[in-house]
C-alpha positions as CSV (number, residue, x, y, z in Angstrom):
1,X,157.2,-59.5,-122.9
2,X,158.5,-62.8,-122.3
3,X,156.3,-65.6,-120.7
4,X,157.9,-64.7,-117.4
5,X,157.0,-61.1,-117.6
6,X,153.2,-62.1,-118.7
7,X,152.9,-64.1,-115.9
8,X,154.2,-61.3,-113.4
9,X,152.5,-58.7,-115.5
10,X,149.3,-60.7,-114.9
11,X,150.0,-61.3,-110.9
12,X,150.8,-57.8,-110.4
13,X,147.5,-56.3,-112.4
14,X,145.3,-58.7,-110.7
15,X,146.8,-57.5,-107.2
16,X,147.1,-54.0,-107.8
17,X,142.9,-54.1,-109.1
18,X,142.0,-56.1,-106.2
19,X,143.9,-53.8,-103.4
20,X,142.8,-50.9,-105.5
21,X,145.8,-49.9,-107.3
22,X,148.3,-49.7,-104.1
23,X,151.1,-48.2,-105.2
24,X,152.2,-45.1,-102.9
25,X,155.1,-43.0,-103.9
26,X,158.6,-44.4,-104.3
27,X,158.2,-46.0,-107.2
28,X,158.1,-42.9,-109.2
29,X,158.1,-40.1,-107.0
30,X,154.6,-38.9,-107.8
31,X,151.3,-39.9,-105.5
32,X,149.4,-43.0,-105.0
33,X,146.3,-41.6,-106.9
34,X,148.2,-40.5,-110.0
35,X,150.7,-43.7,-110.4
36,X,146.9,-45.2,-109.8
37,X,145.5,-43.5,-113.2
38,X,148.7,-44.4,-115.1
39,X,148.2,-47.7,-114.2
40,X,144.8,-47.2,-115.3
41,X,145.4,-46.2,-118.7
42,X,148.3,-49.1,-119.0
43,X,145.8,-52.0,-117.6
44,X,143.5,-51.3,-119.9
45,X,145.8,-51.0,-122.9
46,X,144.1,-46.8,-124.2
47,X,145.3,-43.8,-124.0
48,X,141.7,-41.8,-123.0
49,X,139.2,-42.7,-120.9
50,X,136.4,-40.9,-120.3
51,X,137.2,-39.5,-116.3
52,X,134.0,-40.6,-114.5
53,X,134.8,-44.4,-115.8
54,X,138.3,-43.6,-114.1
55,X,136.7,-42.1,-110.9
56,X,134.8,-45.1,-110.3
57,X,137.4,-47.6,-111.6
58,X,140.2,-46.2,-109.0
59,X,137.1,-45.9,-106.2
60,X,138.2,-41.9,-105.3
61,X,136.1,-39.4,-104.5
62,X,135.2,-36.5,-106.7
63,X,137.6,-34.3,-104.7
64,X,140.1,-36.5,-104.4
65,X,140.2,-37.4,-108.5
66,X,140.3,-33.6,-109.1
67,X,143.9,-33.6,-107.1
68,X,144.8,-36.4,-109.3
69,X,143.9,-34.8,-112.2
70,X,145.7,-31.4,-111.4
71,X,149.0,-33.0,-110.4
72,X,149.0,-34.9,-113.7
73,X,148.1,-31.7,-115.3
74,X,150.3,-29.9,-113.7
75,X,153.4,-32.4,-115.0
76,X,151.6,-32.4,-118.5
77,X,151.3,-36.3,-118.3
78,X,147.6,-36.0,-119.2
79,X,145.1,-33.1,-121.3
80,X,141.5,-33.3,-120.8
81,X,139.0,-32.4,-123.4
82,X,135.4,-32.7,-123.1
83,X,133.4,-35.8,-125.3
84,X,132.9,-34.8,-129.0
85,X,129.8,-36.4,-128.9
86,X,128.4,-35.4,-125.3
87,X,129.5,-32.1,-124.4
88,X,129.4,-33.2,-120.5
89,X,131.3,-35.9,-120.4
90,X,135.2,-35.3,-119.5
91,X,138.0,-36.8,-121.6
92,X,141.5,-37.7,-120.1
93,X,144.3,-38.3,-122.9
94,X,147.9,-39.1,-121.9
95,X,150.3,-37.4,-123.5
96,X,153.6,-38.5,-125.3
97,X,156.1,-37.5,-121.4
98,X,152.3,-39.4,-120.1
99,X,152.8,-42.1,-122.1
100,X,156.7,-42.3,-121.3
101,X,156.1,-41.7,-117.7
102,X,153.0,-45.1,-117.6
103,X,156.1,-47.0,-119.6
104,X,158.6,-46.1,-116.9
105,X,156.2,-47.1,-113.7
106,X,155.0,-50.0,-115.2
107,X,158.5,-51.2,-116.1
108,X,159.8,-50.2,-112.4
109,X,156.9,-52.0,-111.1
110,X,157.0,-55.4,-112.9
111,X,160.4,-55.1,-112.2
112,X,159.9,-54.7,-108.2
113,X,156.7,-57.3,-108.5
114,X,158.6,-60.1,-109.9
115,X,161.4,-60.0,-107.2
116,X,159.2,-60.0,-104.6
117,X,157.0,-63.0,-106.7
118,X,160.5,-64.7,-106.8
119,X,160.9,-64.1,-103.2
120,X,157.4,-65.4,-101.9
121,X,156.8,-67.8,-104.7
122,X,153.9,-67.7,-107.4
123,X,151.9,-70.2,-105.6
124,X,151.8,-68.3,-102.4
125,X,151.2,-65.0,-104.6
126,X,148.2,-66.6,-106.1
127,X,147.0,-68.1,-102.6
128,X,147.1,-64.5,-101.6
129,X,145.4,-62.6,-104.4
130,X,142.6,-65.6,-104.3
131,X,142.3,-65.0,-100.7
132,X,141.8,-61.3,-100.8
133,X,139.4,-61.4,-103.0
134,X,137.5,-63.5,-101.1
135,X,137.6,-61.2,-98.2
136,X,136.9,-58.5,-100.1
137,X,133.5,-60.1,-100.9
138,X,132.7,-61.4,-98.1
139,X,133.0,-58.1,-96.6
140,X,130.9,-56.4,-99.9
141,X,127.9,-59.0,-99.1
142,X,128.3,-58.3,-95.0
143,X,128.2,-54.5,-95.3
144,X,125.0,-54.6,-98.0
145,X,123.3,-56.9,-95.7
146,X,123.8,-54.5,-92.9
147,X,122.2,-51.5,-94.8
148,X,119.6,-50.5,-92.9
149,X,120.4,-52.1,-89.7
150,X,120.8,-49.6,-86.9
151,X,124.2,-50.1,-84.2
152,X,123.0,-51.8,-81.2
């Protein structure tokens, strides 16, 4: 990638972590949850990754992640194996049409990103991000201060 495409690559990860991966179909014609994963295993540069780390990473339930799972299955973009070394531990692997397939959406998606980035401008993109993510904690520390607090 270029220095251009870093610096879009870079906007569009730190969005898409802090908005939790929001990328609904369209882009590739498969769901949210599974472009969600692929983006997964691109942002962090592997091809595994043990499926409870994923779980928690995309913030799905257990229900929900077995959907994704199943659907990228079912398209044999992903195998899962369980851990050599602990036997209850899940393994996803992306497979070579996974692989192509994570190329493909990210290359669609940096593609889409940097127009609207050249559209809005990056200063207004990183205004954005930074202020999302500061509403995003300030609504993390309002809701833990409210445990145990009844509704009045």
């Amino acid at each position: 990638m270029n220095s251009d495409e870093l610096i879009v690559y870079d906007y569009f990860k730190r969005l898409c972590t802090c908005h939790n991966f929001s990328l609904k179909r369209g882009i590739n014609k498969i769901t949210y949850g599974m472009n969600a994963l692929l983006l997964y295993f691109a942002f962090n540069e592997c091809k595994q990754v043990e499926y409870l780390k994923a779980e928690k990473a995309l913030g799905v339930s257990s229900a929900r992640m077995v959907k994704i799972i199943d659907g990228l299955l079912d398209k044999e973009y992903i195998i899962k194996t369980k851990s050599k070394e602990d036997k209850r531990k899940m393994i996803l692997s992306l497979t070579d049409k996974g692989n192509d397939e994570k190329e493909r959406l990210l290359k669609r998606a940096l593609k889409i990103s940097k127009m609207i980035f050249d559209e809005v401008g990056h200063e207004n993109i990183e205004t954005f991000i930074n202020l999302f993510i500061k509403i995003n904690e300030a609504t993390k520390f309002a809701l833990e201060n409210m445990k145990g607090e009844e509704d009045a």
